[in-house]
C-alpha positions as CSV (number, residue, x, y, z in Angstrom):
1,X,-73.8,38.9,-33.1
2,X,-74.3,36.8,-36.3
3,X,-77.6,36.0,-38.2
4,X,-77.8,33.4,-40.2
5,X,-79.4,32.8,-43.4
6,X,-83.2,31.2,-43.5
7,X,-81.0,28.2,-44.9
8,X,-79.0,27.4,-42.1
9,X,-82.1,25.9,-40.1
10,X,-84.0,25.0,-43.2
11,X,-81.6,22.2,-44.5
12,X,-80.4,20.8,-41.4
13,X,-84.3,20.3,-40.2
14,X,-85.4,19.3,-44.0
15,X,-82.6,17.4,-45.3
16,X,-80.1,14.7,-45.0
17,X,-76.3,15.4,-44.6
18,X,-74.6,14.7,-48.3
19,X,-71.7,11.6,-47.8
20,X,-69.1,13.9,-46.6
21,X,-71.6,14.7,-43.9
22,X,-72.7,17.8,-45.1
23,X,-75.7,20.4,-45.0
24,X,-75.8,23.8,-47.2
25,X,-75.3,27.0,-44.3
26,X,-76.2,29.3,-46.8
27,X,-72.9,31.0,-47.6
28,X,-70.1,29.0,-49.2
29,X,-72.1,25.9,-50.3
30,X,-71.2,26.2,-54.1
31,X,-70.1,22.8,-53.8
32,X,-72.5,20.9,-51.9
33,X,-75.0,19.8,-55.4
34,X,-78.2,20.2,-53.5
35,X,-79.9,18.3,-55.7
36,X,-78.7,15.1,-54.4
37,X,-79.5,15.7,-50.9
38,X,-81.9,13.5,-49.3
39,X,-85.1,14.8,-47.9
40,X,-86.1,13.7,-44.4
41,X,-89.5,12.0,-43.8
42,X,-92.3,13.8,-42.2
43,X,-92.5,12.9,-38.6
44,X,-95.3,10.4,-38.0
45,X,-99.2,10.7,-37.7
46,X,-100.2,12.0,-34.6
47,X,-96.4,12.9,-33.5
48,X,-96.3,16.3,-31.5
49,X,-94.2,17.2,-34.2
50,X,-96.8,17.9,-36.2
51,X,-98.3,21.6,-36.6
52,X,-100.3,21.0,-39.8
53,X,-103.9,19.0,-39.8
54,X,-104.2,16.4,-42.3
């Protein structure tokens, strides 16, 4: 069985895919420029979402 790196679930939950549709795995991204990628919105007051108070 496989374990994946932190980054795997980090980037797909925190960021945007790049153009080409893209999200860092952790191993082999050297040419994915993270930089660039978008970050996602936090989900919305009062969403279930949430896990942090305000």
């Amino acid at each position: 069985m496989r374990h994946e790196y932190p980054e795997y679930w980090a980037y797909g939950l925190c960021c945007v895919p790049d153009p080409a549709g893209r999200l860092p795995a952790g191993d082999g991204d050297e040419d994915i420029d993270f930089p660039t990628l978008e970050v996602r919105p936090a989900p919305p007051s009062g969403s279930s979402a949430r896990t942090l108070a305000e």
